[in-house]
N, C-alpha and C positions, 0 to 999 in steps of 0.2 A: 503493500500500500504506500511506503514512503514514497519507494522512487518513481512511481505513479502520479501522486499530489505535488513533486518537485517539478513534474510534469505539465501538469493539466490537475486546477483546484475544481473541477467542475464536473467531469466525467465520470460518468457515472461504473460503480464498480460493485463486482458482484462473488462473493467468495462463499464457495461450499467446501464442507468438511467432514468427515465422517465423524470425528468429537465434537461432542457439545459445550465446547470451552473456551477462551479465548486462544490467539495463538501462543504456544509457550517455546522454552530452552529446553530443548530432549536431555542434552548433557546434563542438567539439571537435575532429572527426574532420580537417580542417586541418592543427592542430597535431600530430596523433598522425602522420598524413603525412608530415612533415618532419623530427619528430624520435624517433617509435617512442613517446615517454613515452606510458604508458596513464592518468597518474595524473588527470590532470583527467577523462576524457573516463567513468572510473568513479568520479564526485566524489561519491556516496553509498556510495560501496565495492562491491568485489564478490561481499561476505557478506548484500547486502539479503536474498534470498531466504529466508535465515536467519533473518535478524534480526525479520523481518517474516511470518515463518512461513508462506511461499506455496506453495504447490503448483505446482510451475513444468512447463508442457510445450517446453523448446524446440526451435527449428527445426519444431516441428507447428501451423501456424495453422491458426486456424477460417476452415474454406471454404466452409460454408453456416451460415446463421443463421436460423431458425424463429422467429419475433417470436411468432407465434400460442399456443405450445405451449410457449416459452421455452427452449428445447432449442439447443444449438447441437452442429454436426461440424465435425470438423478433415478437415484433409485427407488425414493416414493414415487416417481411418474412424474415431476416437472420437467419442463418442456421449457431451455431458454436458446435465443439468439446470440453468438457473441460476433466482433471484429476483429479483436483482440483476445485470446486466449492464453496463460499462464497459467503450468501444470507444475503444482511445490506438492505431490502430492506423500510425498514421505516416501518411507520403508520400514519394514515388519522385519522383526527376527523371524528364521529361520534353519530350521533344520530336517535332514532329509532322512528322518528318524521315524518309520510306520509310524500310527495312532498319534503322531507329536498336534494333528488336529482337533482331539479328542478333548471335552470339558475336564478341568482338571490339569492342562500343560496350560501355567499362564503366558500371556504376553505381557511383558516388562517394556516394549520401547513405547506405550503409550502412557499418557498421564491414569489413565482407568483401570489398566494392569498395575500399574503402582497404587492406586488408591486400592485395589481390591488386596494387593500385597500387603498393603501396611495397616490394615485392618485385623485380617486375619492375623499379623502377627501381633497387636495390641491386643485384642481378645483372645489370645490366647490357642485358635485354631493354626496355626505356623509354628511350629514348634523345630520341626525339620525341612529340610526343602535340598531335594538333588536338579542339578544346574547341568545341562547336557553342553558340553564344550568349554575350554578353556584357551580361549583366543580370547581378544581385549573384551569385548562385551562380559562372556560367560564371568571374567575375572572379576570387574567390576559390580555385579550385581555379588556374586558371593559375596563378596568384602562389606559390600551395605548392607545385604541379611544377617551376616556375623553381629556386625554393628547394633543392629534391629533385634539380638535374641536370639536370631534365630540358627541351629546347628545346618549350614550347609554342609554336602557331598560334592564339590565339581569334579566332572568327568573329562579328561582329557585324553585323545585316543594318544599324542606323540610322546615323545619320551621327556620332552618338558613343555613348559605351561606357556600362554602366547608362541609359537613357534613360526607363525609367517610375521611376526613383529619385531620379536629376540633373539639373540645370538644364545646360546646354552650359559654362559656366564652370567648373565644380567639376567636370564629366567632363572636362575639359582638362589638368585637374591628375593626374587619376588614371590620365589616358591614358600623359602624360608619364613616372611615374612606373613604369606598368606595363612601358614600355619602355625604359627604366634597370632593369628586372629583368631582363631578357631574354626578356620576352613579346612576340611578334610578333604584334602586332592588325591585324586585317581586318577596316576598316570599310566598310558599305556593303554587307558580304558574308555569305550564308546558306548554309548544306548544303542541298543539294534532293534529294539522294540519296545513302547508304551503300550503296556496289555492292560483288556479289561474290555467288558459288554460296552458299558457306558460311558463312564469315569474310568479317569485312570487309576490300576490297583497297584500296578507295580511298574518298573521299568527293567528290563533284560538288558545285560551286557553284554558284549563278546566274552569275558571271563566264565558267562554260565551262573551270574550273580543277580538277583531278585533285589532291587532296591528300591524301599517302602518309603513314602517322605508324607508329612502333608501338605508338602506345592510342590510342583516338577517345572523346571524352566527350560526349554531348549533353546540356546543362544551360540548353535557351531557359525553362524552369519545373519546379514540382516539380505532382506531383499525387494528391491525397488516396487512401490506400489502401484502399476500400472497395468493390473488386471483388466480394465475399462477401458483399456488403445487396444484400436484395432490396426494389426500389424500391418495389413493390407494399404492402409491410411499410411499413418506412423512409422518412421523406422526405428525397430528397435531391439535392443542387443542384450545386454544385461539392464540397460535403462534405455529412456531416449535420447536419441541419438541426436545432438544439437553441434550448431559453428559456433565460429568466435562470437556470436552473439547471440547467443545459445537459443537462436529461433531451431524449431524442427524442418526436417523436410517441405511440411506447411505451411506456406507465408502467414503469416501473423498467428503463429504456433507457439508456443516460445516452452522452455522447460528448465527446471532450475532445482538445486538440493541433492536432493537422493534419489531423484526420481529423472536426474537427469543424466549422459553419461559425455563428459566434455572433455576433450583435449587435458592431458594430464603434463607437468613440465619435465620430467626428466628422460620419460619415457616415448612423449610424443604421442600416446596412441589414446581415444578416448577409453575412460575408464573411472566410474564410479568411485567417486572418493566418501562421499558417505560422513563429512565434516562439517560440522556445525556450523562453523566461522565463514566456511566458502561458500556453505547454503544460503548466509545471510548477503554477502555481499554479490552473489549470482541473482538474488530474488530482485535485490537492486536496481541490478543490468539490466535484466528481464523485464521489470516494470518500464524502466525509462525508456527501453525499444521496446518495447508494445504500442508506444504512443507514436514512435518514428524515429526516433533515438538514433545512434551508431555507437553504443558504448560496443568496446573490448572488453571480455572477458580474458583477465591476464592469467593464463594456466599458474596451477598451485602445484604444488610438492605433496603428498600425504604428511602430516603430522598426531600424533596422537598424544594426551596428556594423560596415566590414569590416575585416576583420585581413588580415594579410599586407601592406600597402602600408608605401612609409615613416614616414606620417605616420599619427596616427589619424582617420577619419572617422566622423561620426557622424550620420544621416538618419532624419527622424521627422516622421511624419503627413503631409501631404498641400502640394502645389507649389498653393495657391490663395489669392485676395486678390493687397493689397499686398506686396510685394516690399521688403524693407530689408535692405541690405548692409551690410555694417563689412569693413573690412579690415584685417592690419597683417603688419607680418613674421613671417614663415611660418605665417600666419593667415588663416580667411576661415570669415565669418560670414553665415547667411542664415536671414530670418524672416519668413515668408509669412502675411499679417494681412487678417482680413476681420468687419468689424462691430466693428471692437476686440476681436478675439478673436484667438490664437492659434491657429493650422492647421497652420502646422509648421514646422519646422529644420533646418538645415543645418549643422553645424559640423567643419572641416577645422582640422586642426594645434593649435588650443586647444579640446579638449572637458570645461574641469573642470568649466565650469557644469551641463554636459548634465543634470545629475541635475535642477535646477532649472527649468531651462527646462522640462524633461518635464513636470514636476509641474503648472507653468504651464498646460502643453496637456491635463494631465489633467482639470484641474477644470475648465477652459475659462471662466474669469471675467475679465472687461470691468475692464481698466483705464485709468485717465482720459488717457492720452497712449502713444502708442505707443512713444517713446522708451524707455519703463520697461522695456519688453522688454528689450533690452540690460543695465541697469543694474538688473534686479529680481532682490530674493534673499530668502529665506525668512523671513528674520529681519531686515527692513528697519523 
């Protein structure tokens, strides 16, 4: 809506949702877990719709979309016209776990999966909860049920925890640490089945192991929400497939967040990044060309930050190239170099640089000694 109204204060706009909420910070929802505060997680307030003069339908998403005719329906049955179209339509966790659709595996990436989470474990029905994957989502939600009371199980099928994110050292540390929370990690180990008529009773391992919880979370990935494009219409890959200004195939298309799949910086190729921060300043872009715009969307890097551990971690861009380590007390540093170029970081327990180093990775410029990495700052 901002970059819509920086636009055009007059035009009229129209936003459906499948929540009945305002819009919130997914990253957020963690914190809201743990400790109830809604205050970060509605950090544009929850008078936008107001302020921003939108026409809100929620809890009615659009279930089919007419690219041809420019029409879209919701799934009560409305029936609206657009000119302009803008698809922020999210993504859902994910996992390719039989019965993981069954009543009883909650979903955590929305605000309603977390309100029904953090109920049950206030009244006392959460007691246990087994968490299906141990990549950054599965980690971070453990670490807030711990928080919450509650005895997790995460399942992890590799031989350590995060393993498309960490190097086996820096997953050592986060291992150790998860189990000083009172996370009980199983590594080596996958769900191969959530059994049961209706509810789920139990979940099966590859081990041959029957594990009983009162919530089941499957969180091995999340995936783009665009059951409602028609492929025929839309091109679309693991999301929608958008340019530099992240219109789709369909002139006055546009697609932005997780729902969308844009030119990525290191690698070149588009590809879902699934990051809060890029989603915010893509929705941006997206609005200001909707109206007629020419913004660039400037490709990002992947970065991840996860909270809840005792320390801070902070992972960005890609484990390729040379390898260079630092260590020191209660620190550890990692920066993966190829061509003289930064590819990506790793930083545990001291991340004040992170802002810098990023920047580094963003512009991706050759400097004459590798060493500089470490000891490079903006204003050198």
């Amino acid at each position: 809506g901002q970059g819509i109204r920086e636009e055009d204060a007059q035009v009229r706009i129209s936003m459906f949702s499948a929540e009945d909420c305002p819009p919130y910070s997914p990253p957020c929802l963690g914190h809201f877990l743990s400790t109830g505060d809604t205050g970060p997680l509605f950090w544009q307030g929850e008078d936008l719709r107001q302020r921003y003069q939108v026409d809100c339908y929620p809890g009615d998403p659009v279930g089919y979309l007419d690219c041809t005719q420019n029409r879209l329906h919701t799934q009560s049955g409305r029936c609206f016209d657009f000119q302009a179209l803008i698809i922020a339509s999210g993504s859902s966790l994910h996992a390719p776990v039989p019965g993981a659709d069954k009543p009883g595996v909650l979903q955590f990436k929305n605000l309603a999966g977390a309100k029904a989470l953090r109920h049950m474990a206030l009244e006392g029905q959460a007691c246990t909860a087994v968490v299906v994957g141990g990549g950054f989502i599965g980690v971070e939600i453990a670490l807030y049920l711990a928080k919450l009371g509650v005895r997790p199980v995460l399942l992890n099928r590799r031989g350590w925890i995060m393993p498309r994110l960490l190097d086996q050292e820096t997953a050592g540390h986060v291992l150790e640490d998860l189990i000083g929370q009172g996370v009980d990690v199983r590594l080596g180990t996958e769900g191969t089945m959530f059994a049961g008529d209706n509810n789920v009773q139990y979940l099966e391992t590859n081990r041959g192991e029957r594990l009983r919880a009162d919530v089941y979370i499957a969180a091995t990935g999340v995936k783009p929400n665009v059951g409602f494009v028609q492929e025929k219409d839309l091109a679309v890959d693991e999301g929608i497939l958008v340019d530099e200004h992240l219109q789709t195939n369909c002139k006055g298309i546009f697609a932005c967040g997780d729902a969308a799949q844009a030119k990525e910086l290191l690698t070149g190729k588009q590809q879902v990044l699934g990051l809060y921060p890029v989603a915010v300043t893509q929705g941006w872009i997206a609005g200001k060309n909707a109206l007629g715009a020419k913004q660039v969307y400037p490709p990002q890097p992947s970065m991840n930050s996860l909270k809840g551990l005792s320390f801070p971690l902070v992972v960005a861009g890609r484990q390729q190239g040379q390898e260079m380590v630092y260590r020191g007390k209660g620190w550890l540093h990692k920066f993966f170099v190829q061509e003289n170029s930064l590819q990506g970081f790793v930083l545990l327990g001291d991340i004040s640089r992170a802002g810098r180093y990023m920047h580094v990775l963003q512009q991706q410029r050759p400097f004459p000694t590798l060493m500089a990495y470490r000891t490079y700052t903006l204003w050198h």
